[in-house]
Structures are given as structure tokens and as C-alpha cells.
C-alpha positions in Angstrom: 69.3 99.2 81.3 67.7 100.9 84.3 70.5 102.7 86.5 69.5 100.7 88.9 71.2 98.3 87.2 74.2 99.8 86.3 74.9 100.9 90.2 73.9 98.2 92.2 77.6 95.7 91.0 79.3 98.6 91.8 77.4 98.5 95.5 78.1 94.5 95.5 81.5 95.7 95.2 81.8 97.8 97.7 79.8 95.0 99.9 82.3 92.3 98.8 85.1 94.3 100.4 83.2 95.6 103.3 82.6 92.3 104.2 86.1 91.1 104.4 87.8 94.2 106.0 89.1 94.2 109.4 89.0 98.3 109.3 87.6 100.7 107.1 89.4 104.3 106.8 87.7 107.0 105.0 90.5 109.8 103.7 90.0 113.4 102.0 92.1 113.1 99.4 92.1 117.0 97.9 95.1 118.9 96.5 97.0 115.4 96.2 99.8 115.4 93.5 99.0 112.8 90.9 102.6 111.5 91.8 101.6 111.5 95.8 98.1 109.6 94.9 100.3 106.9 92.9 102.5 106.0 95.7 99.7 106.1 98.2 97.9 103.4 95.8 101.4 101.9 95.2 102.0 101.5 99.3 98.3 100.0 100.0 98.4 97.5 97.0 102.1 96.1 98.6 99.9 96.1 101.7 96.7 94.2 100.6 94.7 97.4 101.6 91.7 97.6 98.9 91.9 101.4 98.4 89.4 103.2 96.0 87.2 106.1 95.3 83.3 105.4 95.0 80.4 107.9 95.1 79.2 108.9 98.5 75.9 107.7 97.8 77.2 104.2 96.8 79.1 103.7 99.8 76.1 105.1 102.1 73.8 102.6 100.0 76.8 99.4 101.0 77.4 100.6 104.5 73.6 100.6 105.3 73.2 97.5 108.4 76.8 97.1 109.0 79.2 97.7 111.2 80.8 100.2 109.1 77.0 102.2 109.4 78.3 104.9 111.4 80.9 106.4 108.8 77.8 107.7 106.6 77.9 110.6 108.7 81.2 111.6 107.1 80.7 110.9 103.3 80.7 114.3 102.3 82.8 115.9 99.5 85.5 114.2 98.1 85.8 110.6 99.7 88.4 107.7 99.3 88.3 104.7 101.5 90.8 102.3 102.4 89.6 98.7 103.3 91.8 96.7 105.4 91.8 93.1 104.9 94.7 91.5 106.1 95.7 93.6 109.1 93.6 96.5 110.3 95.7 99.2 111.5 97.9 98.8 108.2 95.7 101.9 106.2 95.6 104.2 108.7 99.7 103.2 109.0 99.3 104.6 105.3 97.5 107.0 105.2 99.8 108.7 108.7 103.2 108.2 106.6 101.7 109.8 103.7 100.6 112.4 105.4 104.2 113.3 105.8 104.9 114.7 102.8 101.2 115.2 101.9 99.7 117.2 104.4 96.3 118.1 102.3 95.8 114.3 103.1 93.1 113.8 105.9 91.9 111.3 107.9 87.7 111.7 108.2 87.0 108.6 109.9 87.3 104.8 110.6 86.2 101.5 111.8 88.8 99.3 113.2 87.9 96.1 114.4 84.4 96.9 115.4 84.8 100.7 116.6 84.3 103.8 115.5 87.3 106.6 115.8 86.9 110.1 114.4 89.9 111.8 112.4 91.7 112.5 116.0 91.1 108.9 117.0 92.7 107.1 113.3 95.5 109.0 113.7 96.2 107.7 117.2 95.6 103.9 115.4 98.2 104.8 113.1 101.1 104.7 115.7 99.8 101.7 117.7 102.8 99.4 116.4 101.3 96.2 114.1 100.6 92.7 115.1 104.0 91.2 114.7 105.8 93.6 116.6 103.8 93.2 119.5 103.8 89.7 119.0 107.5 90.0 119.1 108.0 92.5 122.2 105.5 89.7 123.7 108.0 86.7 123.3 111.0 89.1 123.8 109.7 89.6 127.5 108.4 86.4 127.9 112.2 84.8 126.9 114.2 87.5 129.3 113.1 86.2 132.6 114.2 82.8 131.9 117.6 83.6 130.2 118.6 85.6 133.5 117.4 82.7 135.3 119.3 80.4 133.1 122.4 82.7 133.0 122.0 82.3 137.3 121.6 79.0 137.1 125.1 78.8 135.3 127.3 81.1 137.2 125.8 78.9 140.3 126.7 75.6 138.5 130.2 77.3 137.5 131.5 78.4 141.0 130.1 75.1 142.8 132.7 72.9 140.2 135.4 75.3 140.9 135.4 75.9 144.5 135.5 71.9 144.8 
């Protein structure tokens, strides 16, 4: 076989899960404990983030004409990226928490839905709080205006019966 062959599944690959991310975080992953890598693996699995490490020139080969185009720049030295599918702030969430306890960890770059952040700019995603709980502060402030309203209403109701 021609290693042609042999590389371009591993590019389809790579394609596959470009196509279906929301955000696409490239980390430097040197001086990582083999324990720290596990747990980072072990926290993007629970958190259907597709994390893996590919050869620079594979991933500038399945980046070429998409959105993602732009983090070529950046794929130098050692490069793991971190697709996510379901909610795109979740692997730079990750990658931020790691980071804790893992300061060799480093953000290079991203793509979140449709833009491009440098290292400074993926670490500012990672405290933007996710989906639901803005969905939930949403309906919190939406519900609080009409319980005081409703709690009015009541005390109204209450001292109209009683003074009659």
C-alpha cells in the first residue's frame, strides 16, 4: 500500500469529527503525568468531547476549507485537540479545570462556534458558564417579576377580606 493510503482514513477521521464539532480546542499537552493525561481523557469521554492526538500534518491536511482553517497556524510541536460535539464550551471547561493541577497544560487555540480565540481568548471561554445554567438564570429572572407580582396581588386580596 501507498502511504497515501494508509493516511488518508486517519484524515477521514479527523474530517468525521470536524464536521460534527461545535468547537475545536487545540492543547500542548507536554510534561503531563501519565496519571493527569488519564483523567483529562477520563473527564472529556463523560463529556462527549472527542479528544485525541494526530500528527500536525494530518490535521493541517483535515482542517484545509473549513471553518476550523485558521488553527493550522498553531499546529506546531506537540498537539492534542479536543472536539466538542455536544456542547462547545465544555473542552475548554476541561482543559481550564485541568489546568489546575496541571499547569504544563496549555491552551494554543480554538474555534468555538464559528470563531477563532487565541490561548488568552479559550481561556476566557472556559469561564463563560454552560448552556443550562444560563438557560436556568434565564427562567429564574423571567419567574421573579411575576412571583412578586403574585405575592402583591395576595397581600392586596388578603387585607381587602379582612378590613371588610
Amino acid at each position: 500500500m501507498a502511504k497515501v493510503e494508509l493516511k488518508q482514513p486517519i484524515i477521514e477521521e479527523i474530517k468525521g469529527h470536524v464536521d460534527n464539532a461545535k468547537s475545536v480546542i487545540l492543547v500542548d499537552y507536554r510534561g503531563l503525568t501519565v496519571e493527569q493525561d488519564t483523567q483529562l481523557r477520563k473527564s472529556f469521554r463523560e463529556n462527549g468531547v472527542v479528544y485525541k492526538v494526530y500528527k500536525n500534518t494530518y490535521l493541517k491536511r483535515a482542517l484545509e476549507g473549513t471553518p476550523y482553517e485558521e488553527l493550522s497556524k498553531h499546529l506546531d510541536g506537540p498537539t492534542a485537540v479536543a472536539f466538542g460535539i455536544e456542547d462547545a464550551a465544555v473542552p475548554a471547561k476541561i482543559v481550564a479545570d485541568t489546568k489546575k493541577t496541571a499547569d504544563c497544560l496549555e491552551f494554543k487555540a480554538g474555534v468555538v462556534e464559528g470563531t477563532y480565540y487565541d490561548a488568552a481568548g479559550c481561556a476566557v471561554i472556559a469561564t463563560i458558564p454552560s448552556r443550562d445554567v444560563l438557560i436556568a438564570k434565564l427562567l429564574g429572572s423571567l419567574k421573579s417579576p411575576i412571583t412578586n407580582l403574585a405575592r402583591v396581588l395576595n397581600q392586596i386580596a388578603e387585607k381587602n377580606s379582612t378590613a371588610a
